[in-house]
C-alpha positions as CSV (number, residue, x, y, z in Angstrom):
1,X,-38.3,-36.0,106.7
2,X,-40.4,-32.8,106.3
3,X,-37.2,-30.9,105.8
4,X,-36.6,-33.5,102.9
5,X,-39.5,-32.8,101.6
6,X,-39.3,-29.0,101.3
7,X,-35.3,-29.4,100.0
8,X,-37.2,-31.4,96.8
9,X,-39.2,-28.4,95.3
10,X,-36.2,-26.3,95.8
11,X,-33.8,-28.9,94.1
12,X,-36.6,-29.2,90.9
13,X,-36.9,-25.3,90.5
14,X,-33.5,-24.9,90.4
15,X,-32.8,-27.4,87.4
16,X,-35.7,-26.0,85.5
17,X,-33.9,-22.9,85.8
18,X,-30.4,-24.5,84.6
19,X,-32.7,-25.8,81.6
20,X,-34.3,-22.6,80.7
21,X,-31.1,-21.0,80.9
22,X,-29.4,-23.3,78.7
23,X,-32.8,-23.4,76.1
24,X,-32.1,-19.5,75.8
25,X,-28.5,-19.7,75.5
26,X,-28.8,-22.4,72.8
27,X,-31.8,-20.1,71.1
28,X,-28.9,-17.4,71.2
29,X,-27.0,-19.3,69.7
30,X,-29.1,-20.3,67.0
31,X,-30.4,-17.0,66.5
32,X,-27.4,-15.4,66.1
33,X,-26.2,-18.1,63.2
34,X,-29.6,-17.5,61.5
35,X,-28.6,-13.6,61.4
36,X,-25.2,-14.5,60.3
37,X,-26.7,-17.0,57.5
38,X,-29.0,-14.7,56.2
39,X,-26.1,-11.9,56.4
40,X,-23.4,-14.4,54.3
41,X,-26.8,-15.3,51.9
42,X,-27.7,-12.0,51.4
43,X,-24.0,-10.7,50.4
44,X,-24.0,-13.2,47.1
45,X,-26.8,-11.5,46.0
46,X,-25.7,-11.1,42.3
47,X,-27.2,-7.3,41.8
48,X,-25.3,-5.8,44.5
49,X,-22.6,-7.7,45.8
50,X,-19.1,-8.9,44.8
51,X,-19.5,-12.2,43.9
52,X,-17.2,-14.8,46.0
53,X,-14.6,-17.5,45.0
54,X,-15.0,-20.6,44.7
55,X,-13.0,-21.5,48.2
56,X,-15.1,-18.2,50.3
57,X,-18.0,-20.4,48.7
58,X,-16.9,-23.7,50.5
59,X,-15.3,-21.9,53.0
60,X,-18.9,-20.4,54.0
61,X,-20.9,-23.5,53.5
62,X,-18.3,-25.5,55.7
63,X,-19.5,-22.8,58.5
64,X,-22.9,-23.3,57.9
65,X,-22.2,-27.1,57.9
66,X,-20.6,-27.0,61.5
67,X,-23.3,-24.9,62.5
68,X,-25.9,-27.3,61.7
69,X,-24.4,-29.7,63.3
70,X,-23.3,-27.7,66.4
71,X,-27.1,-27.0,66.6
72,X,-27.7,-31.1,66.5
73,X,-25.6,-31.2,69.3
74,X,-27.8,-28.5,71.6
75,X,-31.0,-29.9,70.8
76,X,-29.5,-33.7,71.4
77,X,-28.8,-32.2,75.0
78,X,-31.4,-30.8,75.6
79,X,-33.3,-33.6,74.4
80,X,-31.9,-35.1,77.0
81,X,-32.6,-33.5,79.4
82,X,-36.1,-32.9,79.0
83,X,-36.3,-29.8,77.8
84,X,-38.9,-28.6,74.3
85,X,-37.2,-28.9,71.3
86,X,-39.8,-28.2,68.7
87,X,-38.6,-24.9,68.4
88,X,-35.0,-25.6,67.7
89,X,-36.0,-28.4,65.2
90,X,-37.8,-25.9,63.3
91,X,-34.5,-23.6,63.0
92,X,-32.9,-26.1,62.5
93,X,-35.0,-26.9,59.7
94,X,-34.7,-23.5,58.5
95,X,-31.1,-23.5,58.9
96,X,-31.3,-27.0,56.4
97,X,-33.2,-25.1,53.8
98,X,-30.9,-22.1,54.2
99,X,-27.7,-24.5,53.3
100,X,-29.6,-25.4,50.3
101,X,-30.6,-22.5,49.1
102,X,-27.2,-21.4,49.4
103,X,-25.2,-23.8,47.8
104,X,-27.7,-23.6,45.1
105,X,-27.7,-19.9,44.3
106,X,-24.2,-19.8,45.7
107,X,-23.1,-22.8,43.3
108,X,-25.4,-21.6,40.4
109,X,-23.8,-18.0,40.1
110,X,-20.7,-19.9,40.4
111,X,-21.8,-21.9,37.5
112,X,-22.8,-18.8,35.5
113,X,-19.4,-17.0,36.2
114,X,-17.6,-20.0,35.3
115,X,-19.6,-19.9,32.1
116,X,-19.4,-16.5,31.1
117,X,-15.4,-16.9,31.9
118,X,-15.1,-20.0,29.2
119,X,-17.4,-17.8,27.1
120,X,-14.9,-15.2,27.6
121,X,-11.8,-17.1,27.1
122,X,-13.4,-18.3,23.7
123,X,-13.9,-15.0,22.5
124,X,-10.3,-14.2,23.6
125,X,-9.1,-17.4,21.9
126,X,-11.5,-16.5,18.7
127,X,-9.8,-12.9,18.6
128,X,-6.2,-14.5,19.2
129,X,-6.8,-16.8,16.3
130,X,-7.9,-13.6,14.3
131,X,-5.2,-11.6,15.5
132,X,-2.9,-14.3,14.3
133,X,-4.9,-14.2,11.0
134,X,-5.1,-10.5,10.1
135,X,-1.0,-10.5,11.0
136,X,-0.4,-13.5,8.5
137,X,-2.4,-11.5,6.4
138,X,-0.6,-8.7,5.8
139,X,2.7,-11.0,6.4
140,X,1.7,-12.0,3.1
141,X,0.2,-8.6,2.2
142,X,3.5,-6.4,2.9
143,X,6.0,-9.9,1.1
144,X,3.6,-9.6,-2.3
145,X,3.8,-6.0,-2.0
146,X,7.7,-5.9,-1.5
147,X,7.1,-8.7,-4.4
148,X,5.3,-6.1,-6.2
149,X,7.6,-3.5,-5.9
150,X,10.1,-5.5,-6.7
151,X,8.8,-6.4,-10.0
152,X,7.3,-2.9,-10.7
153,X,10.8,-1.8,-10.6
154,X,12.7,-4.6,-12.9
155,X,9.2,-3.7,-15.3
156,X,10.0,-0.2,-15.1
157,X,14.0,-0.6,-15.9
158,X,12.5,-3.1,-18.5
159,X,10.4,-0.4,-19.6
160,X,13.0,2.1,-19.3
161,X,15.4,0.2,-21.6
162,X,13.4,-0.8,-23.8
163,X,12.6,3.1,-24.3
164,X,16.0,3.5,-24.7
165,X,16.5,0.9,-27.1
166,X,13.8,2.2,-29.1
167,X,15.0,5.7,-29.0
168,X,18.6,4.1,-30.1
169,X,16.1,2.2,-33.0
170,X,14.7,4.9,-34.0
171,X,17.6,7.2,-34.0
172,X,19.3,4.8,-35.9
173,X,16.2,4.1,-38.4
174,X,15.7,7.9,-38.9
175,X,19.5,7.9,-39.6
176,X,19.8,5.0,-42.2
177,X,16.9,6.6,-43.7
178,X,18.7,9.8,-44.3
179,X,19.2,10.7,-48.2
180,X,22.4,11.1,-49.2
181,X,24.3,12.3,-52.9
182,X,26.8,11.2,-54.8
183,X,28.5,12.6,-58.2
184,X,28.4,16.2,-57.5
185,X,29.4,17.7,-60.6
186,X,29.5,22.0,-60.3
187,X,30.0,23.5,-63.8
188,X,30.3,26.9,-65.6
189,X,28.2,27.5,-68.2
190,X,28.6,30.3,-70.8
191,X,26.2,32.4,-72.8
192,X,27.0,30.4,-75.9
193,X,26.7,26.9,-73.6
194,X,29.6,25.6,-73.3
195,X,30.3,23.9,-69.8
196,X,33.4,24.4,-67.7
197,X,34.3,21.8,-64.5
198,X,36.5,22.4,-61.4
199,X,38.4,26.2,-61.2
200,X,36.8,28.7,-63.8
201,X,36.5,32.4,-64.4
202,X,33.8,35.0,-63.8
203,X,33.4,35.5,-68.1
204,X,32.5,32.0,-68.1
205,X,29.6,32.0,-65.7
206,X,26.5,33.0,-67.3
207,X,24.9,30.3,-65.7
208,X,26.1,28.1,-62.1
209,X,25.0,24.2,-63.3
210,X,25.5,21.7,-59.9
211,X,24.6,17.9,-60.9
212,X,24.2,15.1,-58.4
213,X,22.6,12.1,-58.1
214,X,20.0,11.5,-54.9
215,X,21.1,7.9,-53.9
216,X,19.0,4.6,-53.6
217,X,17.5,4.1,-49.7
218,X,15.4,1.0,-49.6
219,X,14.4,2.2,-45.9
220,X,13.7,5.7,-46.5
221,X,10.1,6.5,-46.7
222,X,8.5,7.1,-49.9
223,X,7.2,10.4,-50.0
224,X,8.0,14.2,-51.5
225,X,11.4,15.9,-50.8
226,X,12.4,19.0,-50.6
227,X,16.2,19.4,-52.1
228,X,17.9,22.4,-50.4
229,X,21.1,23.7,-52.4
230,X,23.3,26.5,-50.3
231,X,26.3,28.1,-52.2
232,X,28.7,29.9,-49.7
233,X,30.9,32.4,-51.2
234,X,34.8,32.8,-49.7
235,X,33.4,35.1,-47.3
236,X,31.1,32.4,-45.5
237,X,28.1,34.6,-46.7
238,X,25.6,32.6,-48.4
239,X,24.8,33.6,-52.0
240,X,20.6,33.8,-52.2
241,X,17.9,36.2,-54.2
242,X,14.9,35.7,-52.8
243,X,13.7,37.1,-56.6
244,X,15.0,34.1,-58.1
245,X,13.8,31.3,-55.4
246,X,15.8,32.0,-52.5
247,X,15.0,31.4,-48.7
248,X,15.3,30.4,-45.6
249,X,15.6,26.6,-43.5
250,X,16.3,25.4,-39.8
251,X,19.3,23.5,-39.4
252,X,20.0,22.3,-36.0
253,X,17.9,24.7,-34.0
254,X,19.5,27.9,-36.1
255,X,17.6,29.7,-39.5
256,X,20.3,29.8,-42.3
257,X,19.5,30.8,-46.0
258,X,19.5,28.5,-48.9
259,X,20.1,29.4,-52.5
260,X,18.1,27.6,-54.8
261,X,15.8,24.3,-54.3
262,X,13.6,21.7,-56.2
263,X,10.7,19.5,-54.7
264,X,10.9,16.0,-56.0
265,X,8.7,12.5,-55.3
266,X,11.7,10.4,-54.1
267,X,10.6,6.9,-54.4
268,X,13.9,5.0,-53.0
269,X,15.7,4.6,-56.0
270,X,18.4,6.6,-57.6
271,X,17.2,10.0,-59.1
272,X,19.9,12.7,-60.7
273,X,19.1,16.0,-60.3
274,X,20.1,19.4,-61.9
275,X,20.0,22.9,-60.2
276,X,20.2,26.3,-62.7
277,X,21.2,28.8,-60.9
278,X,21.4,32.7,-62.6
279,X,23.4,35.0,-60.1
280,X,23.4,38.0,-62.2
281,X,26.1,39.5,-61.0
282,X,30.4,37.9,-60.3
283,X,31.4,36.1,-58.0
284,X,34.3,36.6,-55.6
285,X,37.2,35.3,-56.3
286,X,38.4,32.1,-54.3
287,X,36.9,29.2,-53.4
288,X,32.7,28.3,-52.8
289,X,31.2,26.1,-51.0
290,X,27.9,24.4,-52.3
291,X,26.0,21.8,-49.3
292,X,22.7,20.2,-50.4
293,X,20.4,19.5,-47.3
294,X,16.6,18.4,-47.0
295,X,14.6,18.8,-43.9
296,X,16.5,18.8,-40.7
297,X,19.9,17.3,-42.2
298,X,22.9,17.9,-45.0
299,X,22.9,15.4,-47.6
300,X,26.2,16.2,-49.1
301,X,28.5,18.8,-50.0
302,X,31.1,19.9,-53.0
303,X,33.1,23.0,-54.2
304,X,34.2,25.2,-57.0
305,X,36.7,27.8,-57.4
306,X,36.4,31.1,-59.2
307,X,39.7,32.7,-60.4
């Protein structure tokens, strides 16, 4: 009975030991978890961390959660046992307001990257609706300006024809508008006046009479004339004294001499006109050539023949 009763101290020290030993394992436990909670909180801090997806989020807070409820478990048994718990409560506690706080702040800066990503993808959307814009744009821009070009060209064959067709209108204009003569009449006239037509001799020349009339051109301008008369001897000289009115003309880009001239109004109807013309010295035999020109181009010609 006595060695009962000494075996019964023994038996109560040794399962206060099992109990202590299995309070500090369990406050191992739990203090180990609190390290690795604070560790897991503190790396989704946003300023210097990477921030976690959405599945390390729930993957971590799953942990936490079987954790919390690994801890229930210790303090149930211990509980039972008759062991203090108010410690473990109290981390567990902690460990409660720890799974908050991280699903909060874990959740929230979820919620914020979330929310800058949509902001994001609008923009991106906004600037692929502009992109898609600005091309149309100048879709548009580069088809009007082939447009453009297009009709700048026909405007400048337009332009270029109608040039031409005004040249050709003008030429033909300035053309129709060229005087011409008719009726040349070239006669010898003596000293005592008498008048001698076609083929005449040197004795009967005192004087060289050309006739002609200047024809009616109801499109020529109205306006003073120069008539140009040019008698060519058989020689192809041209017969001129500048003492008695003689000079010089262009005709198509070259100088040439003229014989004799008259200014006249010409005022588009039909004027006849008379030249005098006083060589003072023979002619040459053979045949001459008179041409009557004004300004740039040749009216008309005749001929007379001294024998």
């Amino acid at each position: 009975m006595e060695i009962n009763q000494k075996q019964q101290p023994k038996k109560q020290e040794t399962q206060s030991r099992k109990r202590i030993v299995v309070v500090l394992g369990v406050i191992l436990i739990v203090v180990l978890g609190a390290g690795f909670v604070y560790q897991l909180i503190k790396s989704i801090d946003l300023e210097g961390q990477n921030e976690l997806t959405q599945q390390q989020l729930d993957q971590a807070y799953n942990d936490l959660d079987s954790m919390s409820n690994e801890l229930d478990t210790r303090i149930l048994k211990i509980a039972q046992l008759g062991g203090e718990i108010d410690t473990l409560l109290q981390i567990k506690n902690q460990l409660e307001e720890e799974k908050k706080a991280f699903r909060q702040k874990a959740y929230r800066q979820i919620n914020d990257l979330q929310g800058r990503v949509d902001g994001y993808k609008e923009l991106l959307l906004a600037q692929d609706k502009e992109i898609e814009r600005l091309k149309q744009v100048n879709e548009e821009l580069l088809e009007e300006n082939t447009e453009l070009k297009d009709e700048t060209n026909a405007l400048n064959e337009s332009i270029k024809d109608l040039n031409e067709s005004r040249s050709q209108l003008e030429e033909k204009v300035a053309k129709a508008s060229q005087l011409k003569i008719d009726g040349m009449k070239i006669l010898a006239v003596n000293e005592s006046g008498r008048e001698r037509e076609g083929e005449f001799k040197n004795r009967h020349i005192a004087h060289l009479k050309i006739q002609f009339d200047v024809l009616e051109n109801k499109v020529a301008p109205i306006e003073g004339k120069e008539i140009l008369v040019k008698v060519t001897d058989p020689k192809n000289q041209v017969i001129f004294d500048v003492a008695t009115g003689s000079g010089t003309f262009v005709f198509e880009g070259r100088e040439s001499f003229f014989t004799i001239k008259k200014e006249i109004l010409y005022d588009r109807n039909t004027q006849s006109l008379t030249f005098l013309y006083d060589k003072g010295s023979e002619y040459d035999l053979g045949e001459h050539k008179v041409e009557v020109y004004t300004e740039d181009y040749k009216m008309g010609e005749g001929k007379f023949i001294v024998k």
